[in-house]
GUPAZA-982142 format. One record per residue (C-alpha): residue number from 0; residue in one letter; y, z, x. Coordinates in nm, 4 decimals. Each point is the difference from the previous one (the first is absolute). Layout:
+------+------+----------+----------+----------+
! resi ! resn !        y !        z !        x !
+------+------+----------+----------+----------+
!  NUM !    A !        Y !        Z !        X !
...
+------+------+----------+----------+----------+
END
This chain:
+------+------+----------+----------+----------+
! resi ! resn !        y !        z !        x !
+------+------+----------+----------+----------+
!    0 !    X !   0.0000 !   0.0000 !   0.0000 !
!    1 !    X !   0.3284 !  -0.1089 !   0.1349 !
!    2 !    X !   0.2451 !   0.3205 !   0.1278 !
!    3 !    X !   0.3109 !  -0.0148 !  -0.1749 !
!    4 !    X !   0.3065 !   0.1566 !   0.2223 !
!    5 !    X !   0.3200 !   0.1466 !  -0.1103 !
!    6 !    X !   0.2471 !  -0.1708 !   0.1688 !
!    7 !    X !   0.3144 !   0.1341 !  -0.0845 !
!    8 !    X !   0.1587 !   0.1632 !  -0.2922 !
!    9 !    X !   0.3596 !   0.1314 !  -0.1546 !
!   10 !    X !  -0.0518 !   0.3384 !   0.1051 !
!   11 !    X !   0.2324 !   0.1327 !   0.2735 !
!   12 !    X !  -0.1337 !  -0.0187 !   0.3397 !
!   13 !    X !  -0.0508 !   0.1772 !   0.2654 !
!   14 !    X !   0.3264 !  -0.2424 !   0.1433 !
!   15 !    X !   0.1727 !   0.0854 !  -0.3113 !
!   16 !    X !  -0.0209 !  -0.2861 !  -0.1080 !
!   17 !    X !  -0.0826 !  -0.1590 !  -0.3447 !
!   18 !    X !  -0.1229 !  -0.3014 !  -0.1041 !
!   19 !    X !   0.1010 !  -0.2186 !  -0.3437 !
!   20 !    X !  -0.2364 !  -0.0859 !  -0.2443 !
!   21 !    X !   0.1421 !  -0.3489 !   0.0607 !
!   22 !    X !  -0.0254 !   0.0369 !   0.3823 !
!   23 !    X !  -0.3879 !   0.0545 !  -0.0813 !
!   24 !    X !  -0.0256 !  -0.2996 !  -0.2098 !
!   25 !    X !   0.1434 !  -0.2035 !   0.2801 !
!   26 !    X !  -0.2259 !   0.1099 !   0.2248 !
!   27 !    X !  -0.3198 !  -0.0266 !  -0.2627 !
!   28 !    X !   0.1380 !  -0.3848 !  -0.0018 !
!   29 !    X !  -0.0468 !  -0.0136 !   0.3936 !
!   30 !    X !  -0.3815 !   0.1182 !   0.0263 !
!   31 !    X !  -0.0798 !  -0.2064 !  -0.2690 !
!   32 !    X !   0.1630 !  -0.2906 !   0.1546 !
!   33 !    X !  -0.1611 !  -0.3234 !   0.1758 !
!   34 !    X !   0.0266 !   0.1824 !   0.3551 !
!   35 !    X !  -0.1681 !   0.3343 !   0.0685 !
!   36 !    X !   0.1206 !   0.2927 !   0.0709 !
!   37 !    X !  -0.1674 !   0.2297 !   0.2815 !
!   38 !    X !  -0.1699 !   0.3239 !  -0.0274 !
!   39 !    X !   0.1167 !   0.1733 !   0.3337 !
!   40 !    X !  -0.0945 !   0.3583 !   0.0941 !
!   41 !    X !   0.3224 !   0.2373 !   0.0163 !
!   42 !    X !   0.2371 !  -0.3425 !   0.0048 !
!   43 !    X !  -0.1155 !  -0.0288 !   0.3137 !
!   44 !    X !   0.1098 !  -0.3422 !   0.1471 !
!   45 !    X !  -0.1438 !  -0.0200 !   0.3481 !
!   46 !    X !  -0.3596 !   0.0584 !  -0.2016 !
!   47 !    X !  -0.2001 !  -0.3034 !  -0.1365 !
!   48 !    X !   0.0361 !   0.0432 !  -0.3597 !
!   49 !    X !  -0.3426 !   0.1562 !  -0.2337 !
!   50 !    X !   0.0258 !  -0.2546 !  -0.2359 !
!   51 !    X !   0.2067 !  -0.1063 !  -0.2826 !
!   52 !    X !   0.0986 !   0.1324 !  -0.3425 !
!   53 !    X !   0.0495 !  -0.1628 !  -0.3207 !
!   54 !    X !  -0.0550 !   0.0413 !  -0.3738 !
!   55 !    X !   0.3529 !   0.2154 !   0.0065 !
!   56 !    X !   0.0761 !   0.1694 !  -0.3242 !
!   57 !    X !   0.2860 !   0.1854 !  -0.1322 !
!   58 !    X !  -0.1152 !   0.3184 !  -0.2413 !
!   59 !    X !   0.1854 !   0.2521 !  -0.1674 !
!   60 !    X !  -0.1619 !   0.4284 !   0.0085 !
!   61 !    X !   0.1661 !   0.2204 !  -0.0131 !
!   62 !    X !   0.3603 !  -0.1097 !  -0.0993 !
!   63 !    X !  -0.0315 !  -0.1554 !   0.3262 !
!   64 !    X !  -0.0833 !  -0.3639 !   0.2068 !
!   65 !    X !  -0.2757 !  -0.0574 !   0.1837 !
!   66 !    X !  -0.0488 !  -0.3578 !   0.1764 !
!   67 !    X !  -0.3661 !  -0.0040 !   0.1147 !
!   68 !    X !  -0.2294 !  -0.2688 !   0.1687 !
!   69 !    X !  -0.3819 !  -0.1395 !   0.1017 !
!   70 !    X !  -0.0652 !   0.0865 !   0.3320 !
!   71 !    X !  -0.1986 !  -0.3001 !   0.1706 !
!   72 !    X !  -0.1185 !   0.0845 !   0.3260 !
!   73 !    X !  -0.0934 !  -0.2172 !   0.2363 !
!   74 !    X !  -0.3902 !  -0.0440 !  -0.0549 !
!   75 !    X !  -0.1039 !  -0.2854 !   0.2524 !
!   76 !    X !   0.0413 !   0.1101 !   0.4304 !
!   77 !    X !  -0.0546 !  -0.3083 !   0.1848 !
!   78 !    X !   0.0005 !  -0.0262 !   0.4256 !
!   79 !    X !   0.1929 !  -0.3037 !   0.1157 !
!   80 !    X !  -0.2896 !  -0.1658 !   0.1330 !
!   81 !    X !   0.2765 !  -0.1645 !   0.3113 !
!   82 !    X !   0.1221 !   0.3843 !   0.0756 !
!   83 !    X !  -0.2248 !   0.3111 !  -0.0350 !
!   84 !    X !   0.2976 !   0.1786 !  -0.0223 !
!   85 !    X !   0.1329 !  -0.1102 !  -0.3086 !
!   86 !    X !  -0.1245 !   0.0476 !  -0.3706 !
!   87 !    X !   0.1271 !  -0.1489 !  -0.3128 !
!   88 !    X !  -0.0425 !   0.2036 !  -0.3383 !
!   89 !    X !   0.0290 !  -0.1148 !  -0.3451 !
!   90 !    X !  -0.0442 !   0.0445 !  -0.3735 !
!   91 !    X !  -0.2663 !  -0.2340 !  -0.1586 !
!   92 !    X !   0.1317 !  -0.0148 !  -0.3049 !
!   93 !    X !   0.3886 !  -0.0294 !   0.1023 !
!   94 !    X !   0.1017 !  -0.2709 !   0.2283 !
!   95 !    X !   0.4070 !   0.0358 !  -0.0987 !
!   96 !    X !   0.1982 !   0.0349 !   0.3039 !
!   97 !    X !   0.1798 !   0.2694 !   0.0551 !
!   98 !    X !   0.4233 !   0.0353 !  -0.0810 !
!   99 !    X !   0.1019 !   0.0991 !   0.3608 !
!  100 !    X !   0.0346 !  -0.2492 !   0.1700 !
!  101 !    X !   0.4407 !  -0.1004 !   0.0125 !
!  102 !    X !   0.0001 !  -0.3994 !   0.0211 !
!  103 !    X !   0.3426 !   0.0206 !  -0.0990 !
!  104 !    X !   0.2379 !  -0.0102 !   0.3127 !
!  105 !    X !   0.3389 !   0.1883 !  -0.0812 !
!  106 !    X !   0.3524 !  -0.0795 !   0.0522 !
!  107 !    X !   0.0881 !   0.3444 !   0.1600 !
!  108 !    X !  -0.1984 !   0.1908 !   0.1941 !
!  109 !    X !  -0.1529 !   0.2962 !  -0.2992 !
!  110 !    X !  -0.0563 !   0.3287 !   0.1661 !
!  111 !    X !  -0.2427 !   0.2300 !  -0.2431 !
!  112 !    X !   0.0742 !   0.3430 !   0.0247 !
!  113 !    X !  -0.1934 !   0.3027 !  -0.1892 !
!  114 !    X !   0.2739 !   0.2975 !  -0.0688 !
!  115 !    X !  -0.3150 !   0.2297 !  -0.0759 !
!  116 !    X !  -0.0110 !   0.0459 !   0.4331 !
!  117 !    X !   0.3689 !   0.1285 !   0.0156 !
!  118 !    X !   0.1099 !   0.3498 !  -0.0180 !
!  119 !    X !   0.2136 !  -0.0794 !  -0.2848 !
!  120 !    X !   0.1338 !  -0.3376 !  -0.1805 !
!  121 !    X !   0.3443 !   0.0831 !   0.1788 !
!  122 !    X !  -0.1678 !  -0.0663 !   0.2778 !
!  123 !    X !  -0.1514 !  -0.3413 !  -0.1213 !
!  124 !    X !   0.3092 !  -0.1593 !  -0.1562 !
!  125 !    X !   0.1688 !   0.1124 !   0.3469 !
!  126 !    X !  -0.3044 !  -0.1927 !   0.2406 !
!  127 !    X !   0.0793 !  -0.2651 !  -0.2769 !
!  128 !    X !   0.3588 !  -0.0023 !   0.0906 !
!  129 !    X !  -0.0869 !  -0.0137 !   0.3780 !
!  130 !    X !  -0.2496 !  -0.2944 !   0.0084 !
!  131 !    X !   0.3096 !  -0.1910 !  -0.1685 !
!  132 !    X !   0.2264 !   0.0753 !   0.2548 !
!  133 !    X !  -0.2339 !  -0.0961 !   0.2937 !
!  134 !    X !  -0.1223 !  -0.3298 !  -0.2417 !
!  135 !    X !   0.2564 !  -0.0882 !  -0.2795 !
!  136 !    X !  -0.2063 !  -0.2585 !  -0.1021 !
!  137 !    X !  -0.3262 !   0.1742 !  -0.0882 !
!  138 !    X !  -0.1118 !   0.0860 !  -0.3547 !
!  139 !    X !  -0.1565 !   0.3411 !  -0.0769 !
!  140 !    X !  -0.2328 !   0.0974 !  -0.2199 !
!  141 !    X !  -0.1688 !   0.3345 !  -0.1043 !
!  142 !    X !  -0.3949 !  -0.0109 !  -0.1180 !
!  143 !    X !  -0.2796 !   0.3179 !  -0.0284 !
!  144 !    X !  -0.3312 !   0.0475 !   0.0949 !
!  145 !    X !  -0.0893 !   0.3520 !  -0.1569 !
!  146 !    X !  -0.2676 !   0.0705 !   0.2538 !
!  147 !    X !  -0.1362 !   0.3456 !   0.0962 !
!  148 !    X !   0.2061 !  -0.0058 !   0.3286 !
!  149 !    X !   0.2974 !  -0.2452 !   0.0291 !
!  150 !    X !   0.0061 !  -0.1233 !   0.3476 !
!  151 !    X !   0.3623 !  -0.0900 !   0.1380 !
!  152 !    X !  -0.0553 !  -0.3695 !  -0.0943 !
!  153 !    X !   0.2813 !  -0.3000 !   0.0168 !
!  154 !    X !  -0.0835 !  -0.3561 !  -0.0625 !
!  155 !    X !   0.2245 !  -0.3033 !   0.1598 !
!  156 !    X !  -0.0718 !  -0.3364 !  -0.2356 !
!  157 !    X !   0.1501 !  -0.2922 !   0.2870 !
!  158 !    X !   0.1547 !  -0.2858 !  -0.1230 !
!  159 !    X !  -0.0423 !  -0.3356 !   0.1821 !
!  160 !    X !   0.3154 !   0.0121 !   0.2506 !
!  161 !    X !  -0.1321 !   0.3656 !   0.1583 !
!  162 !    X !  -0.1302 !  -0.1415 !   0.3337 !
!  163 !    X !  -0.3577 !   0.1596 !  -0.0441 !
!  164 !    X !  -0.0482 !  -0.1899 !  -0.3170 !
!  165 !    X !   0.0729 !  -0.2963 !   0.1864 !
!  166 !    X !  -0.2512 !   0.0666 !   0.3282 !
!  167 !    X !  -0.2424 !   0.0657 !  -0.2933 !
!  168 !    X !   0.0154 !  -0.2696 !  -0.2310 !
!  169 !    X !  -0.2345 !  -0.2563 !   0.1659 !
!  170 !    X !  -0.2525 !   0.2371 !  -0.0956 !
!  171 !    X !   0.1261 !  -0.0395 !  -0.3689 !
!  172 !    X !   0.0211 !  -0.3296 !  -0.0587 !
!  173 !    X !  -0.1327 !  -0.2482 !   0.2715 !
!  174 !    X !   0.2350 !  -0.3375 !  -0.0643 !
!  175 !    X !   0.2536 !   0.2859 !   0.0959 !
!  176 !    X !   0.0959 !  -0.1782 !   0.3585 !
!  177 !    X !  -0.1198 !   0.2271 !   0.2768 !
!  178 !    X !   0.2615 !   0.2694 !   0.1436 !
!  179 !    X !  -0.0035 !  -0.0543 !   0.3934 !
!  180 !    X !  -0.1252 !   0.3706 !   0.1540 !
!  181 !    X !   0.3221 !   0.0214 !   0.1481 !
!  182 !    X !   0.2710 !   0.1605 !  -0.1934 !
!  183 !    X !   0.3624 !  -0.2048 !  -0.0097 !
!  184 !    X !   0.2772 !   0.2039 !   0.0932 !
!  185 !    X !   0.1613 !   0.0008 !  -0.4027 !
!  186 !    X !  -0.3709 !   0.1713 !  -0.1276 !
!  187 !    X !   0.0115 !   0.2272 !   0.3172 !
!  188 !    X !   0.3679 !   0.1306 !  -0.1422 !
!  189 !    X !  -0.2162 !   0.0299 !  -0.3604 !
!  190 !    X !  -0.2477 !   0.1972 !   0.1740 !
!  191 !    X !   0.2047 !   0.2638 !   0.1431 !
!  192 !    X !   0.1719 !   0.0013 !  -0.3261 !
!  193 !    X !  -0.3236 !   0.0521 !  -0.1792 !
!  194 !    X !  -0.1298 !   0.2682 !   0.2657 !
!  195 !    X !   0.3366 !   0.1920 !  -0.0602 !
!  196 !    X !  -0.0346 !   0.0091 !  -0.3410 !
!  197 !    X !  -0.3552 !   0.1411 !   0.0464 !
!  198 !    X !   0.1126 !   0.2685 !   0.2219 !
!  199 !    X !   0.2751 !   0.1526 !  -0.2206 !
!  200 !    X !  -0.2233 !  -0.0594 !  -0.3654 !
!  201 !    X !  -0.2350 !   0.2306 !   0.2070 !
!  202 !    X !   0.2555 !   0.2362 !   0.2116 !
!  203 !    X !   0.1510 !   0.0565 !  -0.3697 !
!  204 !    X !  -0.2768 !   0.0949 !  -0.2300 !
!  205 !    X !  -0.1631 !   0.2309 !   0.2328 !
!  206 !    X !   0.3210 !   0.2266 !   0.0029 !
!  207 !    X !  -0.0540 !  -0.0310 !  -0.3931 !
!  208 !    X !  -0.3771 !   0.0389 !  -0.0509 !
!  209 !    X !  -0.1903 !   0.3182 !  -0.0758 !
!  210 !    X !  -0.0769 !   0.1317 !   0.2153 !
!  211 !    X !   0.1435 !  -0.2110 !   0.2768 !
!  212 !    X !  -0.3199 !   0.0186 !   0.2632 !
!  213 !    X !  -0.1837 !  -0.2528 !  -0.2356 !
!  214 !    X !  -0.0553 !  -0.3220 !   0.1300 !
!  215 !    X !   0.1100 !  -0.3112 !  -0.2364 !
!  216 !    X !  -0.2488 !  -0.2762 !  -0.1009 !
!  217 !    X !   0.2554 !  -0.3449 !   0.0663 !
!  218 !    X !  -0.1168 !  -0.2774 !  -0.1566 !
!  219 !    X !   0.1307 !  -0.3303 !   0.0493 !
!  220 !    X !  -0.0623 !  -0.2977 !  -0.2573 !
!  221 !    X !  -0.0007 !  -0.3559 !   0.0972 !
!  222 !    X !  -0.0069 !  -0.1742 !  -0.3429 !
!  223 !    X !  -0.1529 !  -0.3161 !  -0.0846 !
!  224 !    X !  -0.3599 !  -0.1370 !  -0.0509 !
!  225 !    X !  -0.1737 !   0.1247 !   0.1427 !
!  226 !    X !   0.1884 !   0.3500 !   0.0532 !
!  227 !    X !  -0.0254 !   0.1727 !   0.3244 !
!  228 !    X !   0.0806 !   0.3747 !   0.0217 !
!  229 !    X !   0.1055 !   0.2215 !   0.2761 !
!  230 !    X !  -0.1011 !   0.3717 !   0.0169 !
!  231 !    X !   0.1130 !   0.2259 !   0.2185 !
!  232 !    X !  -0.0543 !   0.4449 !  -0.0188 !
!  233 !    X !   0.2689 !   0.1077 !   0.2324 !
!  234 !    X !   0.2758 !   0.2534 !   0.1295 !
!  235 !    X !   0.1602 !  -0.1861 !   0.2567 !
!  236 !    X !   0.1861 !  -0.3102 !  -0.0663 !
!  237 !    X !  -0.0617 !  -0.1766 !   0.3433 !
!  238 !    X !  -0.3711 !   0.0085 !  -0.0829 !
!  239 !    X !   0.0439 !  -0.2457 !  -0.2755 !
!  240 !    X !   0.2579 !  -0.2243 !   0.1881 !
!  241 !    X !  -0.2147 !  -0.0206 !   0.2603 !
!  242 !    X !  -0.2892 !  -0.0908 !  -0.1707 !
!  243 !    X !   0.2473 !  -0.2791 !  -0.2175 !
!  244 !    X !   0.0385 !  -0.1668 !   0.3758 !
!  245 !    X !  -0.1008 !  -0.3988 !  -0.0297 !
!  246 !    X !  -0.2923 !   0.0380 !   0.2483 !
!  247 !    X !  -0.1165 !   0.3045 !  -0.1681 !
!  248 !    X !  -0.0514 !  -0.1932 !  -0.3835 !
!  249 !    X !  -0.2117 !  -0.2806 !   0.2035 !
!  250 !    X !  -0.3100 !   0.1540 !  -0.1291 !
!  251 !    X !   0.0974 !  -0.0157 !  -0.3656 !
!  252 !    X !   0.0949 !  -0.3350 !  -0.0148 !
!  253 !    X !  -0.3507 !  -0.0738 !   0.1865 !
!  254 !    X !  -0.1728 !   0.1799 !  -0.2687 !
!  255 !    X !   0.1459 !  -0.1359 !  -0.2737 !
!  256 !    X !  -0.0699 !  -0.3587 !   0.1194 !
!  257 !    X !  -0.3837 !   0.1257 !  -0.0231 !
!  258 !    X !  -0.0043 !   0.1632 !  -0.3109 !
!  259 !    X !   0.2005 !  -0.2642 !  -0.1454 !
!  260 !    X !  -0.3105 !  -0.2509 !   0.1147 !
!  261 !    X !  -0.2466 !   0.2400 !  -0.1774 !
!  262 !    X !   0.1551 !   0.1227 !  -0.3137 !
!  263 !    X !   0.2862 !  -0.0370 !  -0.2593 !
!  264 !    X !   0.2064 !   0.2881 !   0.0756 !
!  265 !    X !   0.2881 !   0.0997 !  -0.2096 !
!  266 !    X !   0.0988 !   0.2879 !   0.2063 !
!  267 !    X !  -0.0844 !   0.1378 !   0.3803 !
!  268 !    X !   0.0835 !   0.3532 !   0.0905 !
!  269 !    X !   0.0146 !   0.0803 !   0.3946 !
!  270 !    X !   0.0026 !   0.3781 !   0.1326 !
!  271 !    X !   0.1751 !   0.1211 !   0.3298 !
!  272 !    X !  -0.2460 !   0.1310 !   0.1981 !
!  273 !    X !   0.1095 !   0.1545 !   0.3087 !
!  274 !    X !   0.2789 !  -0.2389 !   0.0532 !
!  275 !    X !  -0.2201 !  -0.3231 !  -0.1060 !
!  276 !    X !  -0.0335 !  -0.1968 !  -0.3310 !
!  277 !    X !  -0.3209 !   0.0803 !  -0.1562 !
!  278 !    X !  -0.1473 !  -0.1877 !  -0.2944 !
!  279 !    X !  -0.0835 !   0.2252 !  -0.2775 !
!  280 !    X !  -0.0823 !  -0.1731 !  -0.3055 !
!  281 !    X !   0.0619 !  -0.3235 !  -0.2487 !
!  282 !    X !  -0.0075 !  -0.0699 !  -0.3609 !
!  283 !    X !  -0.1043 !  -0.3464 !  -0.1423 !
!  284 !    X !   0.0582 !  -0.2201 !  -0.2602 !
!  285 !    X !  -0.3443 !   0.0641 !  -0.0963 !
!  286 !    X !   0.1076 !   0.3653 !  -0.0866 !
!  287 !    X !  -0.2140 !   0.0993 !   0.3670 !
!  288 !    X !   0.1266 !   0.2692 !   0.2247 !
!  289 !    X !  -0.1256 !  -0.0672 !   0.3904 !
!  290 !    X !   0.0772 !   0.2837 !   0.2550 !
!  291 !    X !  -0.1202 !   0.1617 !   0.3061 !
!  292 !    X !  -0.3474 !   0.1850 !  -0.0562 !
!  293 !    X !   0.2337 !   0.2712 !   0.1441 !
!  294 !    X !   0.3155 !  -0.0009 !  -0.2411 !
!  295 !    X !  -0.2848 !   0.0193 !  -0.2826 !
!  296 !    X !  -0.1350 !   0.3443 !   0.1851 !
!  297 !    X !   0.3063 !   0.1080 !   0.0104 !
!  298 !    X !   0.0759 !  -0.0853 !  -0.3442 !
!  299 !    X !  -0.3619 !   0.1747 !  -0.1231 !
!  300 !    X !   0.1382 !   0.3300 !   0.1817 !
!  301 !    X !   0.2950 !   0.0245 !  -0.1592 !
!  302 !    X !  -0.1633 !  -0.0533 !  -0.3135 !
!  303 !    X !  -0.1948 !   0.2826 !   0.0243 !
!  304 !    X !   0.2593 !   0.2085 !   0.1256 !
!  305 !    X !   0.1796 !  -0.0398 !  -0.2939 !
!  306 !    X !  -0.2277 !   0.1077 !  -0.2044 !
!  307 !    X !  -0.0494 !   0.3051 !   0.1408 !
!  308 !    X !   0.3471 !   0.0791 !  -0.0396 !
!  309 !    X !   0.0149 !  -0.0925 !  -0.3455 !
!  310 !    X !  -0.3087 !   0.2492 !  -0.0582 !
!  311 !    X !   0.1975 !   0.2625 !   0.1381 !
!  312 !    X !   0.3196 !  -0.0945 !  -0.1538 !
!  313 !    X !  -0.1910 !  -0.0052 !  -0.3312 !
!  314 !    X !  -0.1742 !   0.3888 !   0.0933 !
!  315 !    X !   0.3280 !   0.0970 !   0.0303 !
+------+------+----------+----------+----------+
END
């Protein structure tokens, strides 16, 4: 019997916040959409996802709203027979893809902030208020996850004239005509215009996080189709920058070249590892998710921790 979830209700959260019956009809319209939407543990994003849900529902008890949903887990683990480190999982009965993936590229560059990590919303409209003075140009934008724990997260959505985009894009699309390895001197000035704005984002919102010893999960989004995404856990700036260095982003555009010759990815995710590009995992038009036999361990872990501390959360 399939396991229906509660996603989210009008009841004031643990944020304070509170959701419209109207905001949980939009979102019932989403799951039950043509594209997917992914069951993640904790909102997790550097995880391969556990499946998908669908089936969404809005249902009044209560005097309240309730917007539940079918969880369908991935039922079918697969090795890649080309890499034994790799293992594709999907749902037999559910070959939508999933929603994730951005194809569309921006006009600004859209920073996505989360005001549940500061120590007060002063404090967000404030870091708000500073990105704009560093960038006038950006757009900002405010979203939730409503996990257990709400990592310091920050997400950077490029648009095509950021000079990473562009040492990225003959991954994307291949009649894209081939950017030389060697940077011209006007996407050099772009670069250290980009790094800067990486260092202060990050200077910035640790002097507003709590507590401020946290490191902050950066992700960077180059949009398109398919989309490739950048994800960084960090507390020091120059890690990042370092790692955003054109011979150091070699390896990504090598492995999306091969996966691109073996499946129809939507949407790449790469990890920094110790100062290198790791892949992580992929999602599929087919609805697949292929990862690392490791980010799936890792994913399995935190499953189960979880559920311990929902036990005890629930004891209590």
């Amino acid at each position: 019997m399939a396991n229906r979830l509660v996603i989210s209700s009008d009841h004031v959260d643990k944020h304070g916040d509170r959701i419209s019956k109207e905001a949980l009809e939009s979102a019932a319209e989403i799951i039950n959409g043509d594209r997917s939407v992914k069951l993640s543990i904790d909102h997790k994003r550097e995880m391969p996802p556990i499946g998908k849900i669908g089936d969404a529902l809005v249902e009044k008890k209560d005097d309240h709203f309730y917007l539940t949903a079918t969880e369908i887990p991935f039922d079918i683990f697969e090795e890649i027979p080309w890499n034994s480190n790799l293992l594709k999982a999907s749902c037999s009965d559910n070959k939508k893809p999933f929603n994730e993936p951005n194809f569309e590229i921006p006009e600004k560059l859209i920073v996505d902030i989360d005001p549940h990590i500061f120590k007060s919303f002063d404090d967000f409209n404030n870091y708000q208020q500073v990105l704009k003075k560093v960038k006038p140009d950006i757009l900002t934008q405010q979203y939730g996850r409503k996990a257990l724990i709400n990592d310091p997260e920050i997400i950077l959505r490029l648009t095509e004239y950021y000079f990473l985009y562009k040492l990225l894009k003959p991954t994307i699309d291949k009649t894209f005509e081939k950017t030389t390895e060697k940077i011209s001197d006007k996407l050099s000035d772009e670069a250290v215009a980009f790094y800067d704005f990486i260092r202060k984002s990050i200077t910035e919102l640790i002097s507003r996080l709590k507590p401020t010893t946290r490191p902050i999960s950066y992700i960077i989004q180059v949009p398109g189709n398919p989309e490739i995404e950048l994800f960084a856990r960090i507390k020091n700036p120059e890690e990042l920058i370092r790692a955003l260095k054109p011979h150091k982003i070699k390896s990504i555009k090598s492995d999306m070249q091969q996966f691109s010759d073996n499946f129809q990815i939507e949407k790449a995710q790469f990890i920094l590892e110790k100062g290198k590009w790791k892949f992580n995992y992929l999602l599929t038009a087919n609805g697949e998710a292929i990862g690392t036999k490791k980010s799936f361990k890792k994913r399995d872990r935190k499953i189960e921790y979880v559920k311990e501390k929902t036990k005890l959360k629930n004891k209590n």
